[in-house]
C-alpha positions in Angstrom: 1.5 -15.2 -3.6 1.1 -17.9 -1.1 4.8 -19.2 -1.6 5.7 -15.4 -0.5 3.7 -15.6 2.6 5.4 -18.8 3.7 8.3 -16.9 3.1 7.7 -14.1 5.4 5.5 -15.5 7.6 3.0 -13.2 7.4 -0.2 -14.0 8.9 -3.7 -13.1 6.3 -6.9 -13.6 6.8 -9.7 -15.0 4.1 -10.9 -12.4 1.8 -14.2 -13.3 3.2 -13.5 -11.5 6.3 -13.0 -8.1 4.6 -15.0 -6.1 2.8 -14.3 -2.3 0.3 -17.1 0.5 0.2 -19.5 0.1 -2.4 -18.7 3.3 -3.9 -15.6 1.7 -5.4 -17.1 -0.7 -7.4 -19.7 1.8 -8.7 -16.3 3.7 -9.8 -15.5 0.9 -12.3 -19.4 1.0 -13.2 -18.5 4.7 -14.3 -15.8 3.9 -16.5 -18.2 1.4 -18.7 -19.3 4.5 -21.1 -15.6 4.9 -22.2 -15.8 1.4 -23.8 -19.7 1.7 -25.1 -21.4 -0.4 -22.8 -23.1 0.7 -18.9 -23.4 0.3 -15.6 -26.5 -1.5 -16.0 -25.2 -4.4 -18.1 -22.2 -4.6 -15.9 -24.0 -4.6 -12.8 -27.5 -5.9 -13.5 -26.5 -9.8 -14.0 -24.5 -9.5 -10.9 -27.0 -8.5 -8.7 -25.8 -5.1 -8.1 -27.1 -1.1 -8.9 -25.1 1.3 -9.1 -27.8 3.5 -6.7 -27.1 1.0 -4.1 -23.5 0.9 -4.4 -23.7 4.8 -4.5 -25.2 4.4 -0.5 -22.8 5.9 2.0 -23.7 3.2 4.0 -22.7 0.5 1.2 -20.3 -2.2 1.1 -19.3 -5.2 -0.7 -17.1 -7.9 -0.3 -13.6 -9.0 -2.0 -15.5 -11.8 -3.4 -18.4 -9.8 -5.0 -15.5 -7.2 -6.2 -13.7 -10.0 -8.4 -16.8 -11.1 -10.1 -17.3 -7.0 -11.2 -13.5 -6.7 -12.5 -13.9 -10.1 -14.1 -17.1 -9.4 -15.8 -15.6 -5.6 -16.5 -12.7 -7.0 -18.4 -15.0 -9.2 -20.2 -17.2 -6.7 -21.3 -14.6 -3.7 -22.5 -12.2 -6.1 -23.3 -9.6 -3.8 -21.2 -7.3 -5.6 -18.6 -5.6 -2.4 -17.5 -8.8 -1.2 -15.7 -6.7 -0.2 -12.7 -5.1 3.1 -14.3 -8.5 4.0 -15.3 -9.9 3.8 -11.9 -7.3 5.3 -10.2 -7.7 8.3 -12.9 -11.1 9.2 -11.3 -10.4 8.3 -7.8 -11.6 11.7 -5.9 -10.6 12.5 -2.5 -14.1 12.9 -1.6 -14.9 9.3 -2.2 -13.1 8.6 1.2 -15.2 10.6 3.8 -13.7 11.3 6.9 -10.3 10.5 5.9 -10.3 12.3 3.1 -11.5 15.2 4.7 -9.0 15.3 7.0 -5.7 14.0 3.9 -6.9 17.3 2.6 -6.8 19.6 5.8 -3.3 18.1 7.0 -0.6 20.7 7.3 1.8 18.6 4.9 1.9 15.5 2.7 3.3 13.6 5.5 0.9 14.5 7.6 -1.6 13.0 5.0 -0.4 9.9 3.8 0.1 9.4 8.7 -3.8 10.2 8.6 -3.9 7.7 5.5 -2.0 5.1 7.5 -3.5 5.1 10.5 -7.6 5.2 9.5 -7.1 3.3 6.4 -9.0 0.4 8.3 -12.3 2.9 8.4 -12.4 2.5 4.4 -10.9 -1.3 4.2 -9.6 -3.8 6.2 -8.1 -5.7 3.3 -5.6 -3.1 2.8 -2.8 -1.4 4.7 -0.8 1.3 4.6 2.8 2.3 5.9 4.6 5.7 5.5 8.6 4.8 5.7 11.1 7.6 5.2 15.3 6.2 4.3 17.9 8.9 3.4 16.8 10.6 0.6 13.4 8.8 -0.3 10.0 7.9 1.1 8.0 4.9 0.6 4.4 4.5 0.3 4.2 0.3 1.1 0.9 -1.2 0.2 0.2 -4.2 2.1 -2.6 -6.6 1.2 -4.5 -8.5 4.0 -6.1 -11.2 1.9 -6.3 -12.5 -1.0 -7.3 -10.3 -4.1 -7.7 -12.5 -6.7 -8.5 -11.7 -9.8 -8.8 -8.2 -8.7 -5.3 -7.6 -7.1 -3.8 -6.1 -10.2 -6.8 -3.7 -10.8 -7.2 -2.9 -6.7 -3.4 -2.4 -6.7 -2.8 -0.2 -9.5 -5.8 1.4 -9.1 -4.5 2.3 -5.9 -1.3 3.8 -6.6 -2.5 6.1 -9.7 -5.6 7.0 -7.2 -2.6 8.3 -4.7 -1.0 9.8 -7.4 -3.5 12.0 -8.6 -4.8 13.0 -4.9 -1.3 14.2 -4.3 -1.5 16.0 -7.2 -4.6 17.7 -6.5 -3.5 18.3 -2.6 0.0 20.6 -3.5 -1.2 21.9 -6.9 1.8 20.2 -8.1 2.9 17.3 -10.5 4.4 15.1 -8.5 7.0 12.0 -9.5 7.6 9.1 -8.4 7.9 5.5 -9.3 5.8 2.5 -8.1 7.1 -1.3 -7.5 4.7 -4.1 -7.7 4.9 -7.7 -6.3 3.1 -9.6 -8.9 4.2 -10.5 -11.9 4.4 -7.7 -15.5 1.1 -7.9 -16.6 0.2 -8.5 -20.7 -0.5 -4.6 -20.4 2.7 -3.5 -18.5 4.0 -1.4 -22.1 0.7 0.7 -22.1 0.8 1.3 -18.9 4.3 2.3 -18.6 3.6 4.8 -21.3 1.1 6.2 -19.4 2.3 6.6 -15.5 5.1 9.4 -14.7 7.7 7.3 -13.5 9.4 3.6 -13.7 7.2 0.8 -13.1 9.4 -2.1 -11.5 7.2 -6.0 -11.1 7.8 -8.7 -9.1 9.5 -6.6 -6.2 9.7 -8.1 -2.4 6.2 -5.3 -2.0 4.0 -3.0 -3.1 5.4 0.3 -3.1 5.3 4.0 -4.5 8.8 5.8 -4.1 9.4 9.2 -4.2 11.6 12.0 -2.8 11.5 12.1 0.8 10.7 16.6 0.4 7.9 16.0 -1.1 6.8 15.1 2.3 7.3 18.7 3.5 4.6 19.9 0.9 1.6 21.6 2.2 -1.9 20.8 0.7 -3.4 24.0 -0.4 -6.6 23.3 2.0 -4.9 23.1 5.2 -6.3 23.9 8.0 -5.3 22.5 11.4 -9.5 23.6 12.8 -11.1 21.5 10.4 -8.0 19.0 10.4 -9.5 18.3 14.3 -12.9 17.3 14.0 -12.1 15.2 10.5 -9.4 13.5 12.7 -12.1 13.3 16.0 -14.6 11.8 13.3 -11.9 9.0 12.0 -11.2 8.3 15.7 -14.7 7.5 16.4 -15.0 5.6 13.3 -12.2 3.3 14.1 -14.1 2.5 17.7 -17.2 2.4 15.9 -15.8 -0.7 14.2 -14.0 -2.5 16.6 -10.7 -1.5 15.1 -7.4 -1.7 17.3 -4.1 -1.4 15.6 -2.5 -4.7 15.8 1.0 -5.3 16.8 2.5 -6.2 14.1 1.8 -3.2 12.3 2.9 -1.2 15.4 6.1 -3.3 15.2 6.5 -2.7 11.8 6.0 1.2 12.0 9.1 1.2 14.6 11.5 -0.3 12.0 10.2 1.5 9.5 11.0 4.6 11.3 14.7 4.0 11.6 17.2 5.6 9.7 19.7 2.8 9.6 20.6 0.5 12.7 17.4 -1.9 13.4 16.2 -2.1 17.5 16.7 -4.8 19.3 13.5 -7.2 20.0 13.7 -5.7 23.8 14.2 -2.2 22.5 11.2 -2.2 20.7 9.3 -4.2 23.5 9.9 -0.8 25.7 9.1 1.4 22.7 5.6 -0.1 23.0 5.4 -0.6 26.8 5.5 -3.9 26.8 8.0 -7.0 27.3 10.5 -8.7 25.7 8.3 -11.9 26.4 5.2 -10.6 25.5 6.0 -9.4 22.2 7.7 -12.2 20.9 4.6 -14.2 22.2 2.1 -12.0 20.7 4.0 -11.9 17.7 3.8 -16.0 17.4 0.1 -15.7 18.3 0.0 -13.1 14.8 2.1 -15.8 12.6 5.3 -14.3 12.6 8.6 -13.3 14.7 10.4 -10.3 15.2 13.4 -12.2 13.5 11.0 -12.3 10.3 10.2 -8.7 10.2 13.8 -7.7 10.5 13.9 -10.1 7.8 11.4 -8.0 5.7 12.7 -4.5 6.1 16.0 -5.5 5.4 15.1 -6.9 2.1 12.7 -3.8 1.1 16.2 -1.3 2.2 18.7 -3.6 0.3 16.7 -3.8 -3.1 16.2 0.0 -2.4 20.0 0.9 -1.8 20.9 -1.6 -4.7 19.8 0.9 -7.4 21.6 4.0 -5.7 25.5 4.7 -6.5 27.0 3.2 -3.2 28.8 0.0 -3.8 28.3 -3.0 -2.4 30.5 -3.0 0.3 29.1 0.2 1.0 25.3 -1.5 1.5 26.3 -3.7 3.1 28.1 -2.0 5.7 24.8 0.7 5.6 22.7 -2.8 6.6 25.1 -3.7 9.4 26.5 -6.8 7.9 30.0 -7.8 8.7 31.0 -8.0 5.2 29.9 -8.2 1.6 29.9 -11.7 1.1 27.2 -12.0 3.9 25.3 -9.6 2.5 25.9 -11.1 -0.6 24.0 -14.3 0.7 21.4 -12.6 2.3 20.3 -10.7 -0.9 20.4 -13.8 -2.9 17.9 -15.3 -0.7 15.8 -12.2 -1.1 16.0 -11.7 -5.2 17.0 -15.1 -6.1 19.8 -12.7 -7.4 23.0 -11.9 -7.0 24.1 -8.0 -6.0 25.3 -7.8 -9.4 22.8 -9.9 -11.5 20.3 -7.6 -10.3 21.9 -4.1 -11.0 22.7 -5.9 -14.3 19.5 -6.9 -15.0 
């Protein structure tokens, strides 16, 4: 994981400067009947109750979540722990911003709200909603290291989604998820278990579905009580401090083009600012606009690559002069050709 940062450039903080709800970890203390054992032996030798993590008001940090996943797993014996989590992840848990996710007037309009006040339930985890011809993408975005919990957090994560979307439309929805790290020793269970393809080691974290599904209404919206949950996230965010930072602003403009990428001074006037001032601010973040370019185009090329267009075709669609550059470009991304990695 830190090889890929170098890569990109991205800029992440120590896990010790983030911290998850309390309630979450008293989600995997729930799951301990399934395997014959309890909360109480899971959480006692930590220092934990599940009463206290049950608090509104709790929280723990990245650090104190590893040591229950690792002590989980030691205990049931069960390394997939994530798909169970995310099986009883209820929209409730989430407060405000679940509240509001299940007031919006369409799925888009839920997974925005998701997006945007993510940071009242975590800081160590971001959102982005990206919509590309036919498809949308749900990209995950860790801001610090997960350790030994990534795989659990992740996963959990993505069949938590899953299920909430479900239970928003009153539909089964579809979609498949891509995962940076590696295919776990549990990856065939799992796969058996989840409605769509599971794809590891991909440039990001990712759930991808069909882009109507955005259009769906949840069966509970209702734009009055939409309001105050969506006043209550905005005085949660200014409660904490929280200010979007640039980059992500940055990276919700490219992720909101169809095809041709802005220019660096096109986006500086999207956000009212300079050409100067963003590249500067950008630095002071860890990155450059020249990286981030980098990034989407990576996340759109291994995305086209498993449509029907051909390679010319993608390449053309990315705005390179010809295949062969493209070609180049994509190896540097996969360590792939094009064509070892349909192949393969």
């Amino acid at each position: 994981m830190a090889a890929r940062r170098a890569e990109t450039g991205k800029s992440e903080a120590s896990a010790e400067a983030h911290t998850i709800p309390g309630v979450h970890a008293g989600h995997i203390a729930e799951l301990m009947g399934r395997w014959g054992t309890t909360a109480e032996e899971l959480l006692g030798p930590l220092g934990l109750s599940a009463a206290a993590l049950a608090e509104p008001s709790s929280r723990i940090s990245i650090e104190a979540l590893q040591r229950v996943v690792d002590r989980a797993r030691m205990l049931t014996g069960e390394q997939g722990l994530g798909y169970y989590l995310g099986l009883q992840m209820r929209i409730s848990a989430h407060g405000y911003l679940g509240f509001a996710a299940m007031t919006a007037s369409t799925l888009r309009e839920a997974l925005e709200l998701a997006s945007r006040f993510a940071p009242t339930r975590t800081t160590a985890i971001d959102l982005r909603l990206e919509e590309h011809d036919e498809h949308a993408y749900l990209v995950i975005e860790e801001n610090c290291e997960l350790g030994s919990a990534r795989d659990v957090v992740i996963i959990g994560l993505m069949i938590g989604i899953w299920r909430i979307g479900n239970s928003l439309t009153g539909k089964e929805l579809e979609g498949d998820a891509e995962l940076a790290f590696p295919e776990p020793s549990y990856a065939a269970d799992l796969a058996r278990k989840v409605p769509g393809k599971l794809r590891f080691g991909q440039p990001s974290h990712r759930i991808v579905f069909e882009r109507k599904v955005l259009d769906l209404p949840p069966t509970m919206a209702d734009p009055d009580a939409l309001r105050v949950a969506r006043e209550q996230c905005e005085k949660e965010l200014d409660r904490l401090g929280y200010q979007q930072s640039l980059l992500t602003r940055v990276r919700a403009v490219l992720g909101a083009r169809e095809r041709a990428l802005p220019t660096l001074e096109q986006v500086a006037v999207e956000l009212g600012t300079s050409a100067r001032t963003l590249k500067r601010k950008l630095a002071d973040e860890g990155t450059a606009y020249s990286i981030l370019v980098d990034e989407v185009q990576a996340a759109r090329a291994v995305s086209l690559m498993r449509s029907e267009l051909s390679v010319d075709e993608i390449a053309d669609r990315l705005g390179y002069s010809d295949a062969a550059n493209f070609t180049r470009a994509f190896r540097r991304w996969t360590g792939k050709t094009p064509r070892a990695f349909r192949k393969g």
